[in-house]
C-alpha positions as CSV (number, residue, x, y, z in Angstrom):
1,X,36.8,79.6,18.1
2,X,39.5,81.6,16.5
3,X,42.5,82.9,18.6
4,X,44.9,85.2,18.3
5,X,48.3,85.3,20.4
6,X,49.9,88.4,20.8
7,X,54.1,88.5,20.9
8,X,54.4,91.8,22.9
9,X,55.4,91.6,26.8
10,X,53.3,94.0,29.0
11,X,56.0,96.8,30.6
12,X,56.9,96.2,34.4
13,X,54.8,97.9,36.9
14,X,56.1,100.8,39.0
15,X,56.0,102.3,42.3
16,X,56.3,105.7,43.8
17,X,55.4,106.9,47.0
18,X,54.5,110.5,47.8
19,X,54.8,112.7,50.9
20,X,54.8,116.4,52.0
21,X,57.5,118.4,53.5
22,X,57.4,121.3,55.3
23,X,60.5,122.6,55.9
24,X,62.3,125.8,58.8
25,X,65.3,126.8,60.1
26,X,65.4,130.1,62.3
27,X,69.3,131.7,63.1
28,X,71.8,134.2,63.0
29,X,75.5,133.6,63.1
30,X,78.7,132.5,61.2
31,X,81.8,134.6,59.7
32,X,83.4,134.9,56.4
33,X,83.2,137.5,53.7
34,X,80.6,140.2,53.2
35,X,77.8,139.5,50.5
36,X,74.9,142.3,50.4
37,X,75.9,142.5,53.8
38,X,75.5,138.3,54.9
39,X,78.4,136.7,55.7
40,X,78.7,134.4,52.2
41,X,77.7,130.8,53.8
42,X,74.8,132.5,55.4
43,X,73.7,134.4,51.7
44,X,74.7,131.5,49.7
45,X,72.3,129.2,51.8
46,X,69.7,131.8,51.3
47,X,69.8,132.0,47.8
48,X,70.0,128.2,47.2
49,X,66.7,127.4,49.6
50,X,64.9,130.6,47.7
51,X,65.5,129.6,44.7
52,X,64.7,125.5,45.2
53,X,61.2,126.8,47.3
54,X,60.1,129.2,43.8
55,X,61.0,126.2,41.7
56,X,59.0,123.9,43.8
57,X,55.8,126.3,43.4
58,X,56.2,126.3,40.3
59,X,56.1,122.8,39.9
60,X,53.2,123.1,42.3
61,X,51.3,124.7,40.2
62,X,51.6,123.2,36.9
63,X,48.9,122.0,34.9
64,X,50.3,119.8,32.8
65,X,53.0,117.4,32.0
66,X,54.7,120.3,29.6
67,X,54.7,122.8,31.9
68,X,55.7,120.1,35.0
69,X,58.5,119.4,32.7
70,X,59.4,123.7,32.4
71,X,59.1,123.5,36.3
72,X,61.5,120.4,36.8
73,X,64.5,122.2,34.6
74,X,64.3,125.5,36.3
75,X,63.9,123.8,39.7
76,X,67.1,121.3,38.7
77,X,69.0,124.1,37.8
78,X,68.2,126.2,40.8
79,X,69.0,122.7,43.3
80,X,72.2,122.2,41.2
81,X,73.5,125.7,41.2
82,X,72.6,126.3,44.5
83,X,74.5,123.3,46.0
84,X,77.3,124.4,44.4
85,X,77.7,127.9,45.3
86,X,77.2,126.9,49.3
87,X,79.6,124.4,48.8
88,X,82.2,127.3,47.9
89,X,81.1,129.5,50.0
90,X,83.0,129.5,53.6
91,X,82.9,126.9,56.0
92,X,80.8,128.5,59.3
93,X,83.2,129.1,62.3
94,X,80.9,126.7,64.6
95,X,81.8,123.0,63.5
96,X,78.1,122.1,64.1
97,X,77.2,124.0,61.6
98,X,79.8,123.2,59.4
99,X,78.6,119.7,59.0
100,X,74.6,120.6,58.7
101,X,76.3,123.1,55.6
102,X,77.8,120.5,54.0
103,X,75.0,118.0,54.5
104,X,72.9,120.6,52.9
105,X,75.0,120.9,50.2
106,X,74.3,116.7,49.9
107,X,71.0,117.3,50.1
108,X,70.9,119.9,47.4
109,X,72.7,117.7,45.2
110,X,70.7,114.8,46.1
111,X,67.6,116.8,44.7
112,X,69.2,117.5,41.3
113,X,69.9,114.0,41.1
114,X,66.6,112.6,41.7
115,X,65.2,115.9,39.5
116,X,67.1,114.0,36.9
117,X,65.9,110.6,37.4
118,X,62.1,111.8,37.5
119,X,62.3,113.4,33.8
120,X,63.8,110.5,32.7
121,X,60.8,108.2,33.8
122,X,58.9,110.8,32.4
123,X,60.7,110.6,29.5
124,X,60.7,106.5,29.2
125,X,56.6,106.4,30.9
126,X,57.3,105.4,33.7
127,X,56.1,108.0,34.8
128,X,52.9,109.0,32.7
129,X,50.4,111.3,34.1
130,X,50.8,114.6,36.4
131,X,49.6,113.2,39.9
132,X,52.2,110.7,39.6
133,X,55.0,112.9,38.5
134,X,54.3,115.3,41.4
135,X,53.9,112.5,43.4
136,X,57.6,110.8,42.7
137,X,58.6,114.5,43.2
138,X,57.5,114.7,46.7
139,X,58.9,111.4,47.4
140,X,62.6,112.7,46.7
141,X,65.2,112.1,49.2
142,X,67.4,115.1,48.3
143,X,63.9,117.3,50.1
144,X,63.8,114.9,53.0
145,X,67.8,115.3,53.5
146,X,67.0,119.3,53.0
147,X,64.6,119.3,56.0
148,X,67.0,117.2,58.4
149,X,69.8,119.3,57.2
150,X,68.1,122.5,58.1
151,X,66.7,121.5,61.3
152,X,70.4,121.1,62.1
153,X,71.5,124.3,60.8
154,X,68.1,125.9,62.9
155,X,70.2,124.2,65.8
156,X,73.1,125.9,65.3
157,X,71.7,129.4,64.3
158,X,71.7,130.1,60.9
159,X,67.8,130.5,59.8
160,X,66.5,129.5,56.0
161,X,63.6,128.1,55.0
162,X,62.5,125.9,52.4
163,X,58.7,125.8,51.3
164,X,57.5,122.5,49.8
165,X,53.7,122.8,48.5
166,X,51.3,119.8,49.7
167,X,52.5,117.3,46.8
168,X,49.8,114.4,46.1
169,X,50.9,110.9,46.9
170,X,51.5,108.1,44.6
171,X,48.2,105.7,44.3
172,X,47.8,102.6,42.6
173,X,44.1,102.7,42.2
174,X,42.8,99.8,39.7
175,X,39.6,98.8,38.6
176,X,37.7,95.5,39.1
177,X,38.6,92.5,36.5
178,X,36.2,93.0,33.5
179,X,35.1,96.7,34.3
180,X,33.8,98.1,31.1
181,X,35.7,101.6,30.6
182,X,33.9,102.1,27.8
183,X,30.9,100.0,27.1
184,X,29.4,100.3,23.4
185,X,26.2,98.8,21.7
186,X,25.5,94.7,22.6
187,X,22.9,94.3,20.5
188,X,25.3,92.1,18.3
189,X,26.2,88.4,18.8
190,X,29.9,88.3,18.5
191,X,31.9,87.2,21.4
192,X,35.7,88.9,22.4
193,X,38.1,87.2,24.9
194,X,40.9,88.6,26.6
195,X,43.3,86.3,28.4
196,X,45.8,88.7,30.0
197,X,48.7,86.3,31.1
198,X,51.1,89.4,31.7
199,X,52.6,90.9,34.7
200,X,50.9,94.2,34.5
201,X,46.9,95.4,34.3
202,X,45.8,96.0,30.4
203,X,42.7,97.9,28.7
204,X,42.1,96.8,25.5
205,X,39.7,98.5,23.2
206,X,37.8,97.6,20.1
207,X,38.2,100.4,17.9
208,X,35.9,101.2,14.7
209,X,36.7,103.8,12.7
210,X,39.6,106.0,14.9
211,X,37.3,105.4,17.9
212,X,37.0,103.2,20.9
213,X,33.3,101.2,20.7
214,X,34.1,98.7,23.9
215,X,37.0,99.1,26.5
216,X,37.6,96.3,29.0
217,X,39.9,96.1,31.4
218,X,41.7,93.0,31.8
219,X,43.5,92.4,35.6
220,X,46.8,90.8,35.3
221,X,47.3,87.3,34.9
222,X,43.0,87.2,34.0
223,X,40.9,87.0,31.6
224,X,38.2,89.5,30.7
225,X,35.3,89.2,27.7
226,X,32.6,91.2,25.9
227,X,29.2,90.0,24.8
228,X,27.4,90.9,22.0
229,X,30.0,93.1,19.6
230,X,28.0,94.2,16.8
231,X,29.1,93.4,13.2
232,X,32.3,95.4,12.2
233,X,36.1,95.1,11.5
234,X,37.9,96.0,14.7
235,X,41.0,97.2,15.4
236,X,42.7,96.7,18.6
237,X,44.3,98.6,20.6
238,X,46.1,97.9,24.2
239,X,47.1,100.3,27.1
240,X,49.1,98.7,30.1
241,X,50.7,99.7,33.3
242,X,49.9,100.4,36.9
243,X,47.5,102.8,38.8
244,X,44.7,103.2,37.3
245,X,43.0,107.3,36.7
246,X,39.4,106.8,36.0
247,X,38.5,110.2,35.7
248,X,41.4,110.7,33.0
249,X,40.7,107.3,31.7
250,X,44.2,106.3,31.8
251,X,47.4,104.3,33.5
252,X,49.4,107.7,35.9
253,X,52.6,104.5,35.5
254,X,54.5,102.7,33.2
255,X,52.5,103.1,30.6
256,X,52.6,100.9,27.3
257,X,50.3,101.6,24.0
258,X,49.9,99.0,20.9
259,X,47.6,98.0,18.5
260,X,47.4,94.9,16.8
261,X,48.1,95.2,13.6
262,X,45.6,92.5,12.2
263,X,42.1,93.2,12.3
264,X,39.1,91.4,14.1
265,X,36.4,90.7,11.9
266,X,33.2,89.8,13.8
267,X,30.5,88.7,11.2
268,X,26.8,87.0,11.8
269,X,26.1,84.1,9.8
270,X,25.3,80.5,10.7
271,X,27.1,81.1,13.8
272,X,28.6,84.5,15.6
273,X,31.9,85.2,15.4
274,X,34.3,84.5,19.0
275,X,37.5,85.4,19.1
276,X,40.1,85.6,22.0
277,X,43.7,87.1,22.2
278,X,46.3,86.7,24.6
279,X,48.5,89.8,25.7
280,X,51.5,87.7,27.0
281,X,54.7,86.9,25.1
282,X,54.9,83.5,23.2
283,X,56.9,81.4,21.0
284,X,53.5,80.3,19.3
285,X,52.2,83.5,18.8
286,X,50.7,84.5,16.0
287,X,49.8,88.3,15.9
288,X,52.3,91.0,15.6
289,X,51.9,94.6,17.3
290,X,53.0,98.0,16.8
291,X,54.0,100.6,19.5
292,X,51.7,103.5,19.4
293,X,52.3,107.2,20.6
294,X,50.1,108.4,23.1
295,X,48.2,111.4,21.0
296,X,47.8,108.9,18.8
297,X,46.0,106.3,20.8
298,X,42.2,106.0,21.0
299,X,41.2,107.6,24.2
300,X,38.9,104.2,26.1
């Protein structure tokens, strides 16, 4: 039996929880200075909930990760800009809705903020697919504060209203220790191990020649194996996080891709070729592993 230990420390698994908002105020009301005929609060509160409800379509509708991204700066900008011109803008005459314009203005800056926070998971993989980004977007607490902010301004009179799309919520689907993702020739005799000893779920492929023969996926903390690998030199490659998308054969969070850099030779002779690796840090360990980008990793 031959074994191989691998050094590298599965990521940390994440959470995110989605929901949907649907948000209205109806009003009339409030003094100050003329803008296009709108006392300034009133237009300025207009203009922010316009602009955050296009930027939320947008996002909405995006295809893609890239053009999520696109989506997330306008809609940023449009959250941030927005708070900040109501917050300038004169205070309403009714104190009641004073205090739901200023806990608007919170709000607004609350959804900037956790804009900000969900391109940089994006950035770092936490986040890694586009159900979950939308997902972590719907979640924010900047558009919960919006809708109790503008039920209170409703309240007092002064009508907006914000449009949040239906927004998927976050799942953390997995698969069944030992599932084969991708499940190549047996008719060979070698034997392949997987002791997953990490905190988080792993596939790990057996790659010949830039593509994926066998994928297994290994449950944290279990082991997985794969009978009868043909005769070939291997490479291996390991994907790990959380919430599992079998339809775009991929983690949707905290996503992690390696390859080890040794290769597995499995080779039929007096007697078939076993061998087993362990994806968990250790002091013993004796195979090294390189980070790999995702466009660059064997799809399982």
């Amino acid at each position: 039996m031959k074994s191989v230990v691998s050094e590298r420390f599965a990521g940390k698994a994440g959470l995110a929880v989605g929901t949907v908002l649907v948000l209205a105020a109806c009003t009339a009301g409030g003094g100050g200075a003329a803008t296009s005929g709108k006392p300034a609060h009133r237009q300025a509160l207009t203009d922010a909930v316009d602009s955050v409800s296009a930027g939320l379509g947008k996002a909405s509708e995006a295809k893609n990760l890239t053009e999520f991204e696109t989506a997330l700066v306008l809609l940023g900008s449009a959250a941030g800009l927005g708070g900040d011109k109501l917050g300038q803008a004169d205070e309403p005459a009714d104190e009641g809705a004073a205090t739901a314009k200023n806990q608007m203005v919170f709000a607004l800056g609350s959804l900037a903020d956790d804009i900000a926070t969900l391109r940089s998971h994006m950035e770092r993989r936490r986040i890694c697919a586009l159900s979950s980004a939308k997902a972590e977007l719907g979640a924010s607490r900047g558009l919960a504060d919006a809708s109790k902010a503008l039920a209170k301004l409703a309240a007092a009179g002064y009508s907006a209203s914000l449009s949040v799309p239906q927004l998927p919520k976050q799942q953390l689907r997995s698969l069944q220790n030992g599932t084969m993702v991708r499940g190549g020739k047996t008719y060979g005799q070698g034997a392949f191990e997987v002791d997953n000893g990490g905190t988080t779920d792993a596939v790990v492929s057996l790659v010949l020649n830039g593509k994926a023969v066998h994928s297994v996926f290994a449950a944290k903390g279990q082991k997985a194996d794969i009978e009868g690998v043909e005769d070939g030199t291997y490479e291996v490659y390991v994907s790990y996080g959380s919430d599992w998308d079998t339809e775009a054969k991929g983690f949707t969070l905290d996503c992690e891709y390696s390859k080890f850099d040794d290769t597995l030779a499995f080779e039929t002779g007096r007697a078939a070729t076993s061998w087993t690796i362990a994806l968990q840090q250790s002091a013993d360990g004796n195979a090294k592993t390189t980070d790999v980008e995702p466009n660059a990793f064997p799809q399982p």
